[in-house]
C-alpha positions in Angstrom: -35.7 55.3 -68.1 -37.0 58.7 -68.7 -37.4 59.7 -65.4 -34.0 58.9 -64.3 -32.5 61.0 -67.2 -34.9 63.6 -65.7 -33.1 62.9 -62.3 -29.6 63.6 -63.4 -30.5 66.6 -65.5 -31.7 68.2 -62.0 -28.6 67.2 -60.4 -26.0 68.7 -63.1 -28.5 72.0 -62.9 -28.2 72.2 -58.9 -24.1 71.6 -59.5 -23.8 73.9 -62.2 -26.0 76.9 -60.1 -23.6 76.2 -57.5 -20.5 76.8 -59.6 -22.1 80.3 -61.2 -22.8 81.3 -57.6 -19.0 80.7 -56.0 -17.6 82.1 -59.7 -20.0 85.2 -58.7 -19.1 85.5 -55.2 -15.8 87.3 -53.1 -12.8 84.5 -53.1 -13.6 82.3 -49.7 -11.0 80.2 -47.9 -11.5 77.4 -45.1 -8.9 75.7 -43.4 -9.0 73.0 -41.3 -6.6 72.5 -38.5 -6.0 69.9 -36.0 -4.6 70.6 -32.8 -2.8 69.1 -30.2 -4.9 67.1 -27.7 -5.0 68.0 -24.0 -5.1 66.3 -21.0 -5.9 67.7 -17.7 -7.5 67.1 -14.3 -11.1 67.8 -13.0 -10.6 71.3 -11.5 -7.8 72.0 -13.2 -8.6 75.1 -16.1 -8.2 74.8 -19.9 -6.6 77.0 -22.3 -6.7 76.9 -25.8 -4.6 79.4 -28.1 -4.9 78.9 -32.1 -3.1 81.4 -34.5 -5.5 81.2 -37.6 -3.2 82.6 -39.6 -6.6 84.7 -41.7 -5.1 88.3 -40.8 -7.5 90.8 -38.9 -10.7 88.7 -37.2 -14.0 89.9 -37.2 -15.5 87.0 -35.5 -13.9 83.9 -33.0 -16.0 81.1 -31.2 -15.8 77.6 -29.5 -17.7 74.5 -30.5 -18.1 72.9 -27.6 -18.2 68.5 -27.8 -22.4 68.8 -26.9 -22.2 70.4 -30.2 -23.4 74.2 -28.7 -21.6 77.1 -30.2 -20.5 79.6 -27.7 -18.8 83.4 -29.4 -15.9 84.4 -27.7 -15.9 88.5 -28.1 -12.7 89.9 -28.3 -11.6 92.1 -25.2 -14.8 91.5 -23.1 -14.3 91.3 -19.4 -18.0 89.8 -19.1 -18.0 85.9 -17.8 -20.4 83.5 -19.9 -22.7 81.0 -18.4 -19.9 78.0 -19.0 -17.6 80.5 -17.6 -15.8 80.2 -21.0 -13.9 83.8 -22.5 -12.0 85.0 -25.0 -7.7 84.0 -24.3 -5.1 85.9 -27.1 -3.6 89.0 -28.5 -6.7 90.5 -29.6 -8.9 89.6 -32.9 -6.2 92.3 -34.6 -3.9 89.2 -34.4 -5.6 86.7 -35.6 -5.3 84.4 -32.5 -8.4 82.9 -31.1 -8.3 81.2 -27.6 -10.2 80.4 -24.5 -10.0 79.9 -21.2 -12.3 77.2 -20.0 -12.9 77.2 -15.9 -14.3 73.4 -14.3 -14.0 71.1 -17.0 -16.6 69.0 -17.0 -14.5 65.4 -16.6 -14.6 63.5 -19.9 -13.5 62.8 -23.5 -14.4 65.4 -26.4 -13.4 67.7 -29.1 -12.7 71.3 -28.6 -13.8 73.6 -31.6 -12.1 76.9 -32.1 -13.3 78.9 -35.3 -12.8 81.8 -36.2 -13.9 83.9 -39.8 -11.8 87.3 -41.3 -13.2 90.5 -42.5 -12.0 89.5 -46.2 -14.8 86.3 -45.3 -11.7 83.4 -45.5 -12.8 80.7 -42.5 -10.8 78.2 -40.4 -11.1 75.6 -37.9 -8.9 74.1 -35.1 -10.1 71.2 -33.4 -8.3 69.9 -30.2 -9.0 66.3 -28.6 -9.5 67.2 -24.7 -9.4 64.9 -21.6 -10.3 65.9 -18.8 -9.6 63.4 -15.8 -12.1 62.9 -12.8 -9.9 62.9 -9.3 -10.0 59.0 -8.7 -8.2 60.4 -4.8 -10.4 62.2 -2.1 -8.5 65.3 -1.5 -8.6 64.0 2.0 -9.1 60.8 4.1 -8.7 59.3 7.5 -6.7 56.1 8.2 -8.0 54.1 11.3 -5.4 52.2 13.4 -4.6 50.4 16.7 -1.7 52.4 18.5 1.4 50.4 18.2 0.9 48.9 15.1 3.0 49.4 12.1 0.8 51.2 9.1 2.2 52.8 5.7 0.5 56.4 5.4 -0.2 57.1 1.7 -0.9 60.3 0.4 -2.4 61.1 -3.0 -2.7 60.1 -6.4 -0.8 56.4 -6.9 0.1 57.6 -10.1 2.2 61.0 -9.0 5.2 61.8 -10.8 6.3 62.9 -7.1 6.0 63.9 -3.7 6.5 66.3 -0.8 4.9 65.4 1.8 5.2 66.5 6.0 3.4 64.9 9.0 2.3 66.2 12.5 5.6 66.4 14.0 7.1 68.6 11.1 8.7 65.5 9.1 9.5 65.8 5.7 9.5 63.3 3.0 10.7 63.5 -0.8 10.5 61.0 -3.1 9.6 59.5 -6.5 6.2 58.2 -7.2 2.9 58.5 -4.6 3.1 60.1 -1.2 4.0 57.4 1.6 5.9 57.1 5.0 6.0 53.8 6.5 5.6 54.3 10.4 7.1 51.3 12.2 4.7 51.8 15.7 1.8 54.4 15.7 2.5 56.6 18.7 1.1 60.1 19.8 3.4 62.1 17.8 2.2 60.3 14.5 -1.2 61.0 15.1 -3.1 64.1 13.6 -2.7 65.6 9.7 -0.3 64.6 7.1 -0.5 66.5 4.1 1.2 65.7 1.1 1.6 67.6 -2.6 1.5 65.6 -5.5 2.0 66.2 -9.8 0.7 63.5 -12.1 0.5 63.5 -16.4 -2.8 65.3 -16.3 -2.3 67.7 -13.3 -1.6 71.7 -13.8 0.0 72.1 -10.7 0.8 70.3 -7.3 -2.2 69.2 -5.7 -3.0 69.1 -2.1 -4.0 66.2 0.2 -4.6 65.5 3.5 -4.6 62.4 5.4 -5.9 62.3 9.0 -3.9 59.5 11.1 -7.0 58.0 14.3 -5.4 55.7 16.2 -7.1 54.0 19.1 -6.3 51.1 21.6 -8.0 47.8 21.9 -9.5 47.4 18.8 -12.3 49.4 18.0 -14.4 48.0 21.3 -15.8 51.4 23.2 -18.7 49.1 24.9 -18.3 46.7 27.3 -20.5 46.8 30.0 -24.1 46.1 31.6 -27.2 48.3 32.4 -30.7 47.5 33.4 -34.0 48.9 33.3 -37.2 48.5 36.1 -37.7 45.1 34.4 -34.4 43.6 32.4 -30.6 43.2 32.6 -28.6 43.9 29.4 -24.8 42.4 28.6 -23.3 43.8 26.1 -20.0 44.3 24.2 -21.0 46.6 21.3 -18.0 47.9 18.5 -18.2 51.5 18.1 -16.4 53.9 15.4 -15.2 51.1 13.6 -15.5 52.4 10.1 -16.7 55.9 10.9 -14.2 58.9 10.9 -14.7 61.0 13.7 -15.6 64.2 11.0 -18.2 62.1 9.3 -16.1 62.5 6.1 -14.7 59.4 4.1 -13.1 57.7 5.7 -10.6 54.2 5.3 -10.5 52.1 8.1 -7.5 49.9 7.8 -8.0 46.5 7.6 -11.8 46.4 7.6 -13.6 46.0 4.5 -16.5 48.6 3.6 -19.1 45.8 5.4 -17.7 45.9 9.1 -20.1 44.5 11.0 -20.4 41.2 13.4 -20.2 37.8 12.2 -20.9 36.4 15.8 -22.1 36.9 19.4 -20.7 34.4 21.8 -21.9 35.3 25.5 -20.5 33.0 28.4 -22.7 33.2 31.6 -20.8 33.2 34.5 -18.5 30.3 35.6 -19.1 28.9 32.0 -22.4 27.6 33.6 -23.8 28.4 29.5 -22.4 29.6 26.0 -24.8 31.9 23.9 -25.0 32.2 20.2 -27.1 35.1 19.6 -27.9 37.2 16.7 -31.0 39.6 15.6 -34.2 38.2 15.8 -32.2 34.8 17.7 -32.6 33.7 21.2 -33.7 31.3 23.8 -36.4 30.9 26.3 -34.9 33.7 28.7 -32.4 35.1 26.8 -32.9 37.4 24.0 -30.2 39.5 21.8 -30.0 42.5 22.4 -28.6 45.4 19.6 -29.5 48.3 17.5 -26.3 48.1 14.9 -24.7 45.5 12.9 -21.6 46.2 15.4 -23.7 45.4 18.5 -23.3 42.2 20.9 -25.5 42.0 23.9 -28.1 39.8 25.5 -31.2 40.5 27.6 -32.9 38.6 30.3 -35.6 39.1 32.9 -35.5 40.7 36.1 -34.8 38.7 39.1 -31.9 37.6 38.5 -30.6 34.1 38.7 -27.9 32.9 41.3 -26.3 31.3 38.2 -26.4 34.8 36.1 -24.6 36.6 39.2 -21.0 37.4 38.4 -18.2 37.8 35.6 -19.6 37.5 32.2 -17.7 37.1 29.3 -18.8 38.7 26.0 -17.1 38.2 22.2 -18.1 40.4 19.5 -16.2 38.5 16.3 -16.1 41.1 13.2 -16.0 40.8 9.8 -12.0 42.1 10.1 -11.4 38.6 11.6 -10.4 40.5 15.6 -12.6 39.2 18.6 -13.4 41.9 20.7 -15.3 42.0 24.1 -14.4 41.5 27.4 -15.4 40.9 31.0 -19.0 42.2 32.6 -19.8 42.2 36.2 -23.1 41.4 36.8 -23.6 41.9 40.7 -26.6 41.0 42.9 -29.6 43.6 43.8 -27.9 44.5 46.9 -25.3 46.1 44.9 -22.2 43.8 46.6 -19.9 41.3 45.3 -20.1 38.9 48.3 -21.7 36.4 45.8 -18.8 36.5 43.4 -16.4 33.9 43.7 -12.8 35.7 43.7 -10.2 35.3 40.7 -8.4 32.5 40.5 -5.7 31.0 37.6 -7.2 28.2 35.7 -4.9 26.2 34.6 -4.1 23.2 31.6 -3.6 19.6 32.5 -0.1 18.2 32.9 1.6 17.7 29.4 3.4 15.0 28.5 4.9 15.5 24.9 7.2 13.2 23.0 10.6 15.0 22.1 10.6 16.9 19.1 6.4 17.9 19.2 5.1 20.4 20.0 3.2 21.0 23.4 1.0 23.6 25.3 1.2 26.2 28.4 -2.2 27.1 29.3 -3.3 29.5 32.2 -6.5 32.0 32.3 -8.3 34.2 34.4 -12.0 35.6 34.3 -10.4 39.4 33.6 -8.9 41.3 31.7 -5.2 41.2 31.4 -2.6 43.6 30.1 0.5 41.1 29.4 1.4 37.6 30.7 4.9 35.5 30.8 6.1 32.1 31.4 9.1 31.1 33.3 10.4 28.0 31.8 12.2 24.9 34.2 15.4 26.3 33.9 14.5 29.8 35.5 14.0 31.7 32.2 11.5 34.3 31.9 9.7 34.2 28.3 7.8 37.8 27.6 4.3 36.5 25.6 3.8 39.4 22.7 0.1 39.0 21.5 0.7 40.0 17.6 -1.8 42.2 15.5 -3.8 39.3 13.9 -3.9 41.4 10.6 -0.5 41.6 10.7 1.6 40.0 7.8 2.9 36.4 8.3 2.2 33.9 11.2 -0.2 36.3 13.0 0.6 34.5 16.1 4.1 34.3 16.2 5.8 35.1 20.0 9.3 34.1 19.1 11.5 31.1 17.2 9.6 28.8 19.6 6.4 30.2 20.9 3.2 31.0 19.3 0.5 32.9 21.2 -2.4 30.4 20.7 -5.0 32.5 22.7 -8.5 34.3 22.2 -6.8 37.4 23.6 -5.4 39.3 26.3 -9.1 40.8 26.5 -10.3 37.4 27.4 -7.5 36.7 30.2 -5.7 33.8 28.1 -1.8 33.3 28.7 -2.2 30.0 25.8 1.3 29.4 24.0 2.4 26.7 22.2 5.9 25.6 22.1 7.9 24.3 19.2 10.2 21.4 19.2 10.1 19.8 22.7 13.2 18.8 24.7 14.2 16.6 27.7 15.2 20.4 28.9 12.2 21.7 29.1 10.8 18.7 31.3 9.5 20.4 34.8 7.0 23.3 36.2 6.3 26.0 33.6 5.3 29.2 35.6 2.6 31.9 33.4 2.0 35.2 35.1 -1.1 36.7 34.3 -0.4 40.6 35.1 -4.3 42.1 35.8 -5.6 45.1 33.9 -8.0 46.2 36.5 -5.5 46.4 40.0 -2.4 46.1 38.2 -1.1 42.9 40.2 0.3 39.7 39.3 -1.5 35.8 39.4 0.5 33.3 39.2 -0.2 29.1 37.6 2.2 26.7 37.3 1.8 23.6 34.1 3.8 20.7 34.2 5.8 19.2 31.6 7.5 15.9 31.1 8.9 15.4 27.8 9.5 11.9 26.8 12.5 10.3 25.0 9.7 7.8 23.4 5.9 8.0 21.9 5.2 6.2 25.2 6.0 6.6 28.7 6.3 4.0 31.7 3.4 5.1 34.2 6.0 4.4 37.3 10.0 3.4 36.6 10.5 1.9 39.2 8.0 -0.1 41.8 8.4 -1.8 44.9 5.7 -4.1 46.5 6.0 -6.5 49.0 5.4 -10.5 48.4 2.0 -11.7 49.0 0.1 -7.7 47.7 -1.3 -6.3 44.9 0.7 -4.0 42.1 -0.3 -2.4 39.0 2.3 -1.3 36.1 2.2 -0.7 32.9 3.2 2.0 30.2 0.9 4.5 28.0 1.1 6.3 24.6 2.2 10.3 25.4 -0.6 11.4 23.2 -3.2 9.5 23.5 -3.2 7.7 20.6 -4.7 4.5 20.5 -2.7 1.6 20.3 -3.5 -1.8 18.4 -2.1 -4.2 21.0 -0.9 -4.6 24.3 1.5 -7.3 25.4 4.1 -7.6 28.5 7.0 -9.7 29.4 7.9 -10.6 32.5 11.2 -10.8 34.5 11.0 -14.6 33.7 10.9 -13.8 29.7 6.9 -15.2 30.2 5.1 -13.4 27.4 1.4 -12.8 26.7 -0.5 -9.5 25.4 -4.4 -7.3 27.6 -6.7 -5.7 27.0 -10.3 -4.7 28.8 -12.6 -7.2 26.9 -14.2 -9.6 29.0 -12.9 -12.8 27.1 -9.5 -11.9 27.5 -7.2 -15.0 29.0 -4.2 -14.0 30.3 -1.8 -16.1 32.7 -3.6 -16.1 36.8 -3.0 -13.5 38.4 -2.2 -10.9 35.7 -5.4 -8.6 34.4 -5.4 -5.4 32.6 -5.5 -2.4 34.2 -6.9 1.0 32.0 -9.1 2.8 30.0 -8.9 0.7 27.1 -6.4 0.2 24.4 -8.5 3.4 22.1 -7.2 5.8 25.3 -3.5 4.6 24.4 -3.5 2.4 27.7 -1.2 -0.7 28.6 -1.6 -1.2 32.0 -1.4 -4.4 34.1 -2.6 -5.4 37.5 -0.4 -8.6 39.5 -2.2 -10.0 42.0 -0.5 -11.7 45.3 3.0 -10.8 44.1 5.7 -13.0 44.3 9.3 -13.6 43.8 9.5 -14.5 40.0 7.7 -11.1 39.4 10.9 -9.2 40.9 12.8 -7.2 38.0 12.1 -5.9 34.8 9.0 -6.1 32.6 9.0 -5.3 29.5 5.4 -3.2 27.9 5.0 -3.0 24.5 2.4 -1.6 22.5 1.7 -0.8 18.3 0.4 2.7 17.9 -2.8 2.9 15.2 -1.7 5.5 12.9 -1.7 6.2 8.9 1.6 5.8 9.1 1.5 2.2 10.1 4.1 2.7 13.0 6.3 0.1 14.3 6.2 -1.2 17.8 7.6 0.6 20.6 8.6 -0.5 23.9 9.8 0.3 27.6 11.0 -1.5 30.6 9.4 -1.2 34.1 11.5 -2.7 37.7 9.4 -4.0 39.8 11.7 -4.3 43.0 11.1 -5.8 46.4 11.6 -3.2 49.3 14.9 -3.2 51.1 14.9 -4.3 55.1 12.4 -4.6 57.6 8.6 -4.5 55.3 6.1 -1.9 56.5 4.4 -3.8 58.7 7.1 -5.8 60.8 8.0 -1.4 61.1 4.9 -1.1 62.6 5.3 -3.9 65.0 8.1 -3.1 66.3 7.3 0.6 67.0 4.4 -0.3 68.5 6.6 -2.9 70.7 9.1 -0.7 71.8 6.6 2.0 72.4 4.5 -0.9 75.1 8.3 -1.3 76.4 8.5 2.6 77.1 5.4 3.0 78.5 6.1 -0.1 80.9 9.4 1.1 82.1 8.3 4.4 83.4 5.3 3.0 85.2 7.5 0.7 87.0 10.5 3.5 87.9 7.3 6.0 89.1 6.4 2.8 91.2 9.6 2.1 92.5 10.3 5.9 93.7 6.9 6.6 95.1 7.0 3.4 97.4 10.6 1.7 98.0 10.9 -1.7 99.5 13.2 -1.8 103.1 15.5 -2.8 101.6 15.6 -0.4 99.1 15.8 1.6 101.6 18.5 0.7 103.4 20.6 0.9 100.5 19.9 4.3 99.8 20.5 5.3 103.5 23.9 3.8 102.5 24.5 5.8 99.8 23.5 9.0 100.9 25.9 8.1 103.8 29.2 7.9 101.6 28.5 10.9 99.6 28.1 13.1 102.5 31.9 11.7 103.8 33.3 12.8 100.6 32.5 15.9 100.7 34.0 16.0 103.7 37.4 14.6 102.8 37.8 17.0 99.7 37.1 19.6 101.9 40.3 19.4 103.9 42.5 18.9 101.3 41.5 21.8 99.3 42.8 23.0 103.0 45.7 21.5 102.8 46.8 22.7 99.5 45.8 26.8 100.7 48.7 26.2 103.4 51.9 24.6 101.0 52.2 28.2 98.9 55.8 27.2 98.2 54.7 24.0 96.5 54.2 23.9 92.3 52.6 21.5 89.9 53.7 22.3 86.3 53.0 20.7 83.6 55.2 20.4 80.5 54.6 19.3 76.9 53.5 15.6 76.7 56.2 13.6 75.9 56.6 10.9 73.0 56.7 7.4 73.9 56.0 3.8 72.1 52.8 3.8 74.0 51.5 6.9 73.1 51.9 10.2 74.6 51.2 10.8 78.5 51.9 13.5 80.8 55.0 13.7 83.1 55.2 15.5 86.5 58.1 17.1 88.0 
């Protein structure tokens, strides 16, 4: 108890020593102000201007927010170390200020105080932030030439813009810096540079974007070399993030981990497919790479007959595009006389129910620029291969056709068509136009687009009694069926199929590939005439859906006139015939009988007399000049018309 009355004696002494000291002292007055608080942007400069309002200064200095106290002397030229001076009207005033030059970015308070000769004090604090530039003062934007790209400029957050590009365009608008360019040509390529104010800026800021474009991706490598012991493939991706300065750069539509996903390496005339990645390889071949980009494959010297020709090489990146091409890989003799020449590959012939959708497909082992198809009708369809990062069905060729393809690179013409009509039934034509000698290959696909799911394999049949005939219908697709059953002409019904224990009426067998293949087919032995006219084949498609049956009708005729082989017979006859007639006129001429002779004698005789007799009367007629013959228009009579003479 004592010692804490002890305590609070000491106390009221120490507050009552205090109080003697400030009653002995001059009067002292402190003030404490609050200022406004500041934003700005790294680079840009502060200034702070307080009017203390204490009459004539003798003294004026910052605080700075790491809590260091820096004097700012009143009309001194000289710079400090945190390039911080002295900003007013002279400590006669009363104003202290600074200027502040590179603002450290962040969040603090700003300390200006300041002291008079009369010894009154004051204080102005201001809240400061200073922004760090979240937008490289410049960048590069990385595109394919043609494609469509947006060029933004600056700060997303600018009050404004200005902003020109290579060809001396201007843009003004609200908000960030942008221009959208519809198909990157020459003139877009090169500097834009754009000026931009946001909340925290001083003044317009400048920014530069550098617009690369290049063509075919970003694949600079395609090729093949070889050293005294190996031959390399290879289809490496090259720049495809890196600006060509070696600044920062945004590649658009790569992420910041470009790099391969996958190496697929076909040997020529697809003889092998490759899958090869660092450290990954087989027996002979071995990847070969030095970058995450890199594609290629390595294999021993001598080469192989089966590793002589056109390779083809796909580099898959991580921006979903497949690049590669074609390498040639020729013999040691340097010539391609071992390399088969190009030729259109071509898909099998469609047949497509109506309203489906079905496929054109032609390629060639090269590169090509642009392909078309010429449908039935005559019309020639231009294939567009999209940008696959574009925005919506990357794919899309028009309301019909899709581009379906590996690319252009690759030498695919593959399009699927959209909603299949009985029009488009016929030869579809693709033409393949070649990158290397800039001429033309040519396939032809055809299509038959069927009213039904299934299609009769032959309409109509003919077959003679007594032979052998097979019929039938299958499904369009494929699709495997869960029955097969036909009726004949004489309404006898009974179902196929390819098992063994089938029992179906003499004579009759299944014909096919099995009812899973979609086939209905049926084989009549030793035809007769109650198998003349139509047949019905019906079948049940296996689906989810549980489909109903479906059906067509097949004629099964007997041919018209003489049969094939009596057409034989009697060629052959009247071929004997020929032959035995001129052997027996050569005989005839070549040694006559007498009286053969004779009668020719005879003959000979009465042509020679009449010449004779013509001869005088074409005499005759020479003498009688005064003598006519006219001849008028026929006349009309109940017998017809004759000529009359007068």
């Amino acid at each position: 108890m004592d010692h804490h009355r002890r305590l609070d004696a000491a106390v009221a002494a120490q507050v009552a020593l205090q109080v003697l000291l400030l009653l002995s002292s001059p009067a002292t007055v402190v003030r404490v102000l609050c200022g406004r608080p500041v934003w700005l942007t790294d680079g840009d400069t502060l200034y702070l201007r307080w009017q203390s309002g204490l009459g004539l200064l003798d003294h004026c200095s910052v605080v700075l927010p790491n809590g260091t106290e820096t004097t700012l002397p009143d009309a001194t030229t000289t710079v400090s170390p945190a390039n911080i001076t002295y900003v007013g009207d002279g400590y006669q005033s009363g104003q202290c200020g600074l200027r502040a030059v590179s603002v450290t970015p962040g969040v603090g308070n700003w300390t200006l105080t300041a002291s008079s000769a009369d010894g009154r004090h004051g204080r102005d604090t201001s809240h400061v932030t200073c922004i760090a530039k979240q937008w490289p003062k410049s960048n590069t934007i990385r595109v394919p030439v043609g494609t469509a790209v947006n060029v933004t400029c600056g700060p997303p957050k600018a009050f404004y813009c200005r902003m020109s590009g290579p060809s001396g365009e201007v843009s003004r608008h609200k908000g960030q810096c942008w221009v959208h360019v519809k198909s990157v040509g020459s003139h877009h390529l090169d500097v834009w540079t754009c000026w931009s104010v946001t909340a925290e800026s001083a003044a317009e800021v400048q920014y530069t974007v550098r617009l690369h474009a290049y063509r075919e991706g970003a694949v600079t490598e395609v090729g093949c070399d070889e050293t005294p012991t190996e031959v390399r493939v290879f289809c490496n991706v090259r720049n495809g993030t890196a600006t060509p300065d070696g600044g920062d750069g945004n590649a658009v539509g790569r992420d910041g981990h470009f790099r391969s996903k996958y190496c697929r390496i076909t040997l020529p005339r697809d003889a092998k497919i490759l899958s090869l990645a660092y450290g990954r390889g087989t027996t002979r071949y071995s990847y070969h790479g030095a970058t995450y980009n890199d594609c290629g494959v390595s294999f021993a010297k001598p080469l192989r007959r089966s590793e002589i020709g056109r390779w083809k090489c796909m580099n898959a990146m991580s921006d979903d595009r497949v690049y590669g091409g074609f390498v040639v890989v020729v013999p040691p003799n340097n010539t391609k006389a071992g390399i088969p020449p190009l030729t259109v590959t071509t898909g099998r012939s469609v047949m497509v129910p109506k309203g489906n959708t079905f496929h054109v497909e032609c390629s060639v082992h090269s590169e090509i620029d642009y392909c078309w198809l010429r449908h039935p009708n005559g019309t020639a369809i231009p294939v567009t291969v999209p940008d696959s990062t574009a925005a919506g069905d990357p794919k899309r060729v028009g309301t019909r056709y899709r581009y379906t393809g590996e690319g252009l690179s690759f030498g695919q013409c593959h399009v699927a068509i959209d909603d299949a009509s009985t029009l488009d039934t016929g030869p579809w034509l693709c033409a393949l136009g070649l990158r290397d000698d800039r001429r033309e290959m040519y396939g032809t696909v055809d299509v038959t687009v069927s009213e039904s799911v299934i299609a009769a394999r032959q309409e109509e049949l003919y077959a003679t009694e007594g032979t052998q005939v097979t019929l039938g219908c299958d499904t369009v697709e494929k699709q495997p069926i869960a029955y097969c059953r036909f009726l004949t002409p004489r309404l006898l019904g009974f179902a196929v199929d390819e098992k063994s224990d089938a029992q179906p009426p003499p004579r009759y067998t299944y014909s096919g590939q099995g009812l899973t293949a979609g086939h209905c087919g049926l084989s009549v032995d030793r035809v007769d005439d109650s198998d003349y006219g139509n047949w019905t084949c019906a079948v049940k498609i296996l689906d989810s859906s549980g489909s109903e049956e479906v059906s067509t009708t097949v004629l099964l005729r007997k041919p018209e006139g003489f049969t094939m082989i009596q057409i034989i017979g009697i060629v052959l006859c009247g071929t004997m015939i020929s032959i035995m007639s001129l052997f027996f006129a050569n005989h005839l001429i070549t040694n006559p009988s007498a009286k053969t002779t004779k009668k020719i004698e005879k003959l000979e005789m009465q042509l020679e007399a009449g010449e004779q007799g013509a001869s005088r009367r074409v005499g005759a007629r020479r003498a009688q000049n005064s003598t006519r013959v006219i001849r008028t228009q026929p006349g009309r009579s109940k017998h017809g018309s004759i000529p009359r003479r007068i």
